[in-house]
C-alpha positions in Angstrom: -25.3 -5.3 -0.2 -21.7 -5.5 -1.3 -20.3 -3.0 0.9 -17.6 -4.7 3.2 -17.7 -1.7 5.6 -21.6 -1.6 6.4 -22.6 -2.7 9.6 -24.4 -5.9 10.2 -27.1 -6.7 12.6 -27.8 -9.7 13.7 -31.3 -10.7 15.4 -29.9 -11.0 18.8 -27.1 -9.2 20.7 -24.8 -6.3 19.1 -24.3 -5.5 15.5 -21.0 -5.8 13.8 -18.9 -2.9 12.0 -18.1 -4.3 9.2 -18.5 -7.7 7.5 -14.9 -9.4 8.2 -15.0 -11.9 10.9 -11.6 -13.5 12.5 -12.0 -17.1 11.8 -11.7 -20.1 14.7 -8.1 -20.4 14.5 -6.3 -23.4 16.3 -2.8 -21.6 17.6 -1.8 -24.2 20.7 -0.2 -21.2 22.6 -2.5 -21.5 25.9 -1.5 -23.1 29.2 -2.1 -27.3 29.1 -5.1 -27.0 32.0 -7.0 -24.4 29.2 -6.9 -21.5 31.2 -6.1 -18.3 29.0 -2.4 -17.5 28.0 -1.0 -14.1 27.8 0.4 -15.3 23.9 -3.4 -15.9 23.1 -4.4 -12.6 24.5 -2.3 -10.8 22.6 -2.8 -12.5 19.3 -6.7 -11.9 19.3 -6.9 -8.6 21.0 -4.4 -7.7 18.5 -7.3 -8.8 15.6 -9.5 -6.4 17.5 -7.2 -4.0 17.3 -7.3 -4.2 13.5 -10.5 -3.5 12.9 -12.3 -7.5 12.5 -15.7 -7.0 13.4 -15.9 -9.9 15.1 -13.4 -11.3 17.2 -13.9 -15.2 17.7 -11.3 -17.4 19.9 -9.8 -20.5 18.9 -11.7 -23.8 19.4 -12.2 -24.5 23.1 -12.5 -27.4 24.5 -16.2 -27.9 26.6 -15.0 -31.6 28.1 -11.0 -32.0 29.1 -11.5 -35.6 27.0 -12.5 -33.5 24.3 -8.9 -31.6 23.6 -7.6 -31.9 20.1 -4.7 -30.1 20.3 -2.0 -29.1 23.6 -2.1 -25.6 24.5 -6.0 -25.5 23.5 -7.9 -23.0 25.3 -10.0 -24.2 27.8 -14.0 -23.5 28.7 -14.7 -26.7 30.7 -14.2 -25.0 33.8 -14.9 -22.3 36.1 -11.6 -22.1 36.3 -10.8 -21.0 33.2 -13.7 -17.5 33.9 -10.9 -15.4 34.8 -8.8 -15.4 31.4 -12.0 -15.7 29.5 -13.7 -12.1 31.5 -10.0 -10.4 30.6 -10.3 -11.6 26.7 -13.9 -10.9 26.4 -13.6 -7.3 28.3 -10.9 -6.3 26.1 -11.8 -7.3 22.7 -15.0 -5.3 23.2 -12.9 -2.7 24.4 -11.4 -2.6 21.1 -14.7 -2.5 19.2 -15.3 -6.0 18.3 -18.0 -8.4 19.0 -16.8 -11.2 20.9 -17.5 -15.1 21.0 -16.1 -18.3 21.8 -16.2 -21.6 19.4 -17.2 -24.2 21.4 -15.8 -27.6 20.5 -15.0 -31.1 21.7 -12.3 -33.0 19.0 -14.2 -36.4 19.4 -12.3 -39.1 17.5 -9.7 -36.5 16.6 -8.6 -36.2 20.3 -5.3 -38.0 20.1 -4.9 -40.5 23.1 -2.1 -39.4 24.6 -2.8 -36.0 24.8 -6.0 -36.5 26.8 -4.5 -39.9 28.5 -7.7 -42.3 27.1 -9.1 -43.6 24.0 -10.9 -40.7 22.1 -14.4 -40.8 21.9 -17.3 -40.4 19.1 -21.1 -41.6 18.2 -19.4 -45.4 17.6 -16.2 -47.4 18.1 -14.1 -46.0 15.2 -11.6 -48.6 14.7 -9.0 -45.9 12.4 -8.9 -43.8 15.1 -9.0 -46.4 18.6 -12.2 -44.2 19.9 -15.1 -45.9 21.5 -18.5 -45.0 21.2 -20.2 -42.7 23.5 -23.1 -44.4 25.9 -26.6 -42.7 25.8 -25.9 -41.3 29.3 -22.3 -39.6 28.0 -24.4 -38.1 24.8 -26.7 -36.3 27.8 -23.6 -35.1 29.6 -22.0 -34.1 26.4 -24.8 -32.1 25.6 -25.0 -30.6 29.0 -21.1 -29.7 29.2 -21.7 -28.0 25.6 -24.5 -25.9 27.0 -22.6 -24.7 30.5 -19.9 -24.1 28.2 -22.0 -21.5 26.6 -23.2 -20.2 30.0 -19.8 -19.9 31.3 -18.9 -17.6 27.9 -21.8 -15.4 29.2 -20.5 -15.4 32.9 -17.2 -14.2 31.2 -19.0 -11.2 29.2 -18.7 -12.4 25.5 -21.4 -11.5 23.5 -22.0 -15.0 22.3 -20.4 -18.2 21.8 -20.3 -20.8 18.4 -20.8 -24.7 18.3 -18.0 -26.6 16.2 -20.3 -28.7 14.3 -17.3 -29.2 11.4 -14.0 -30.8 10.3 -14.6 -34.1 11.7 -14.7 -33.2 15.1 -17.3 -34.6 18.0 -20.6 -32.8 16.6 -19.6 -33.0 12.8 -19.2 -37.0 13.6 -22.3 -37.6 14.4 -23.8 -35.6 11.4 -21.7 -38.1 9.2 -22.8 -41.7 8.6 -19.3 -43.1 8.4 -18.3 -42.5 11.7 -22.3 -42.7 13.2 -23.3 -46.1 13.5 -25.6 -45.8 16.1 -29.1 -47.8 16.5 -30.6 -45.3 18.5 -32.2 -41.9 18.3 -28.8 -39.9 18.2 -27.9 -42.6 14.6 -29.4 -43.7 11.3 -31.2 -41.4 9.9 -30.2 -37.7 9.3 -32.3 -36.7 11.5 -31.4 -38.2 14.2 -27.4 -37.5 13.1 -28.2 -34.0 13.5 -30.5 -34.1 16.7 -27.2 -33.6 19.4 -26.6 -30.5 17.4 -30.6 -29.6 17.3 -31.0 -30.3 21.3 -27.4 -28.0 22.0 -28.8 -25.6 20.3 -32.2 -25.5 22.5 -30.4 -26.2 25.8 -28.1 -23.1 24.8 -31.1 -20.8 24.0 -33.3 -22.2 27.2 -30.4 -21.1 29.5 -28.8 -18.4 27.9 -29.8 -14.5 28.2 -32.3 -13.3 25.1 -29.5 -10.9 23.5 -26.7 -13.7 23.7 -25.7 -14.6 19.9 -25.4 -18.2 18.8 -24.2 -19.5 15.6 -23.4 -23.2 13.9 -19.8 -24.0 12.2 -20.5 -26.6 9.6 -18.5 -28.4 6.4 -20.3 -29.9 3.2 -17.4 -31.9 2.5 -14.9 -34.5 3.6 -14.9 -36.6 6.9 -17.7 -39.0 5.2 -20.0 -36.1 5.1 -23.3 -36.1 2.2 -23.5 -32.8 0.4 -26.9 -33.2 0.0 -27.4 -34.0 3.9 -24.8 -31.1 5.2 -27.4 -28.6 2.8 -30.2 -30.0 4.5 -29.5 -29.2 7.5 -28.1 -25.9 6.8 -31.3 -24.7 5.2 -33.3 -26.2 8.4 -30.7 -24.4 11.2 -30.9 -21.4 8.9 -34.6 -21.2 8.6 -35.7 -21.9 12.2 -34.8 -18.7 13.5 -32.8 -20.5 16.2 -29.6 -19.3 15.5 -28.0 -16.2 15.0 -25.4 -16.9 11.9 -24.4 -19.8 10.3 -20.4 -20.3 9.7 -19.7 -22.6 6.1 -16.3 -23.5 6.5 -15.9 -24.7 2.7 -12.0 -24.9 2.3 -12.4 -23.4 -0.7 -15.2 -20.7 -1.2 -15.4 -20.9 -5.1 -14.4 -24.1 -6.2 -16.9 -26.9 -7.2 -18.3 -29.2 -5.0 -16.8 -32.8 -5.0 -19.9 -35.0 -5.5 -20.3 -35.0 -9.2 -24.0 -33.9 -9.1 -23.4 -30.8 -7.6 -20.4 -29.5 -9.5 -21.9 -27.8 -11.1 -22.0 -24.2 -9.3 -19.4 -23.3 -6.4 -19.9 -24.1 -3.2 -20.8 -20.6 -1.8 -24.0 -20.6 -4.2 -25.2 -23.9 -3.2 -26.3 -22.4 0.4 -26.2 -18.3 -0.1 -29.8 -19.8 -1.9 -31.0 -20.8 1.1 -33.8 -19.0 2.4 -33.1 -17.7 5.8 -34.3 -14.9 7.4 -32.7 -13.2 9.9 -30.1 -15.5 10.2 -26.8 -14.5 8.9 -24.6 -16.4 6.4 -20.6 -16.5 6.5 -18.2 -18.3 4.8 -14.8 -19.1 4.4 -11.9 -20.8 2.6 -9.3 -19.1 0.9 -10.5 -15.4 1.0 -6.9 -14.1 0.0 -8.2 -10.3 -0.7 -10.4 -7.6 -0.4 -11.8 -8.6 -3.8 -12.3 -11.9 -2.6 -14.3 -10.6 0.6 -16.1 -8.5 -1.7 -16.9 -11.6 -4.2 -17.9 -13.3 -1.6 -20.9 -10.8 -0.9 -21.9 -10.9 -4.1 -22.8 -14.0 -4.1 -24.9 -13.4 -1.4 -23.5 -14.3 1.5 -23.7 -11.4 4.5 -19.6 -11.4 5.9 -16.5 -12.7 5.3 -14.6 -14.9 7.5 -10.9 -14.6 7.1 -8.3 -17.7 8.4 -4.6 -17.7 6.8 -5.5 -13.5 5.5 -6.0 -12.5 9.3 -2.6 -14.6 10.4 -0.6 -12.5 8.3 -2.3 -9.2 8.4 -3.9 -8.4 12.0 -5.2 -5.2 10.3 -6.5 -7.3 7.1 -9.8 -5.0 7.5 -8.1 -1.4 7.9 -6.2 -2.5 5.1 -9.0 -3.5 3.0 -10.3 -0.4 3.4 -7.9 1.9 2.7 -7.1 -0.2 -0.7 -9.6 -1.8 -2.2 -7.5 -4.0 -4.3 -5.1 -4.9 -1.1 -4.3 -8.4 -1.2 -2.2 -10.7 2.0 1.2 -10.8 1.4 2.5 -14.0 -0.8 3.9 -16.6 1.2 6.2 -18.4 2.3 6.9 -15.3 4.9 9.7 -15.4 7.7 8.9 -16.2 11.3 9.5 -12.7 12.6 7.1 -11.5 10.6 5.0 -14.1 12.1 6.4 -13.0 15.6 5.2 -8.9 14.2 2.0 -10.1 13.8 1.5 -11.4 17.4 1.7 -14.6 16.8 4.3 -16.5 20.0 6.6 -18.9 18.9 4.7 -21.9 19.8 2.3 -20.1 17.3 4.8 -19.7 14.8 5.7 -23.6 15.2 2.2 -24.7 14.9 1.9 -22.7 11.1 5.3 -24.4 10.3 3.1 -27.2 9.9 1.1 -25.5 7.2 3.3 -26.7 4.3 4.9 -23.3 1.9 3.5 -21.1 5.1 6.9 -20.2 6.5 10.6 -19.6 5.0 12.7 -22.6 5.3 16.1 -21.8 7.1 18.9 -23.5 5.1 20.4 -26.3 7.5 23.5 -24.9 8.9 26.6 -26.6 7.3 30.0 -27.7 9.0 33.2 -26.7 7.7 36.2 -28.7 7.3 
């Protein structure tokens, strides 16, 4: 199926109307406690609005030690239900299916944001963090899977685990940043069980229709191809989850480790048998051609990052030109501001180097 506009069903909770999903995008516009700004709002009811079949929020913290970034939406607290029941209600409104990525930054949680050293699975000298105790694993587990609860108490349709880019879950898959003895370290197995036993805990306490699905990364962050495939063919195959999410920087380039470079990295897991669980991607899907390469290779939707910044309606667009491609950057940041995006928004993709228009420095006169 290469039809970008087909539905997809997925084997729990409601089926999406087409195959583009809004990627996990960090935007630092909410309010420092994580409750829900109106900025955020805006910006992903907006992506509703433009036809993304699923609607999926930014990262969201499920422990306040686990912030990565200020103005990081919050799910850590029942305090936080009310903006999260006003996003969910209204993104479905708009005909998307709604979810919330739930993550905890781990060793990326700069210390003076969350007022402490970070944490991860062991010390990590690079980084200051200190490893977690056996007891803090349990709770970390725990606040994961009331995280997910509390997404359901809010009305989304399902929620995501961050299981990439370095973060708490994606450390503990990696062995250069698990040093552990016991039976959260070693071997891969036991790197990946605090993923395995989130994902029960969220299934045992969640409703039977509630989606789930698994962000991971083959690369970077001391991660082993061959390990990160591994798992991906185990999570895909149990029947546990509802989609998988490869976030692969770059969908069609070769893997780094020489002995795989020899295909892209979309083919190296759109192979995998899996069921009825679903398959995503991302990295660098620029165009409807791209989103339309990207199911030929096998994979069941797109999911669109930097493309769904600058074009809220990427889909609408897709579908009304088939050879419609994002506008070429460096753009200004009132188109930015067009597109929904706030001005602490705006700031954050200054960061993203050739993203934004560089005002000339003003210049004095003599």
């Amino acid at each position: 199926m290469t039809d970008l506009f087909q539905p997809l069903s997925f084997a729990r909770g409601p089926a999406v109307a087409n195959r583009f999903m809004l990627a996990p995008l960090t935007n630092c516009q909410s309010h420092p406690d994580g409750r829900l700004s109106d900025a955020e709002f805006d910006w992903l009811t907006y992506r509703a609005t433009g036809g993304f079949g699923l609607v999926m929020t930014c990262a969201a913290h499920v422990q306040r030690v686990g912030q990565g970034f200020p103005g990081q939406l919050g799910v850590f607290s029942d305090d936080h239900l009310p903006g999260l029941t006003r996003l969910a209600t209204e993104i479905k409104a708009r005909g998307a299916v709604s979810s919330v990525q739930l993550h905890h930054a781990g060793i990326r949680s700069p210390a003076e944001l969350i007022g402490e050293a970070p944490r991860g699975p062991s010390e990590d000298a690079e980084t200051g963090a200190r490893g977690l105790t056996a007891g803090e694993i349990e709770a970390l587990i725990e606040d994961f899977v009331a995280a997910a609860v509390r997404a359901q108490t809010a009305g989304f349709d399902g929620v995501e685990l961050h299981g990439a880019h370095g973060y708490i879950l994606c450390a503990f898959l990696s062995p250069e940043t698990n040093h552990r003895t016991d039976r959260y370290g070693g071997s891969p197995e036991n790197r990946a069980r605090i993923v395995l036993e989130i994902i029960e805990g969220v299934r045992a306490r969640t409703r039977p229709d509630f989606q789930l699905g698994l962000r991971l990364s083959p690369e970077r962050f001391g991660l082993r191809f061959q390990e990160q495939r591994d798992l991906a063919a185990r999570v895909l195959a149990s029947g546990d989850l509802d989609y998988v999410d490869m976030s692969l920087w770059d969908v069609f380039k070769a893997p780094v480790e020489e002995a795989f470079a020899d295909r892209p990295l979309i083919d190296w897991f759109t192979d995998l048998p899996r069921g009825k669980t679903r398959l995503g991607v991302a990295g660098k899907l620029k165009s409807a051609a791209d989103a339309r390469r990207v199911l030929e290779h096998g994979a069941d939707f797109a999911i669109l990052g930097r493309a769904a910044v600058l074009h809220h309606d990427f889909p609408r667009q897709a579908a009304a030109d088939p050879d419609f491609q994002a506008v070429p950057l460096p753009v200004t940041r009132e188109y930015l501001m067009r597109e929904r995006l706030s001005p602490t928004f705006v700031d954050y993709m200054n960061n993203w180097k050739g993203f934004i228009v560089q005002e000339a420095p003003e210049t004095v006169g003599t």
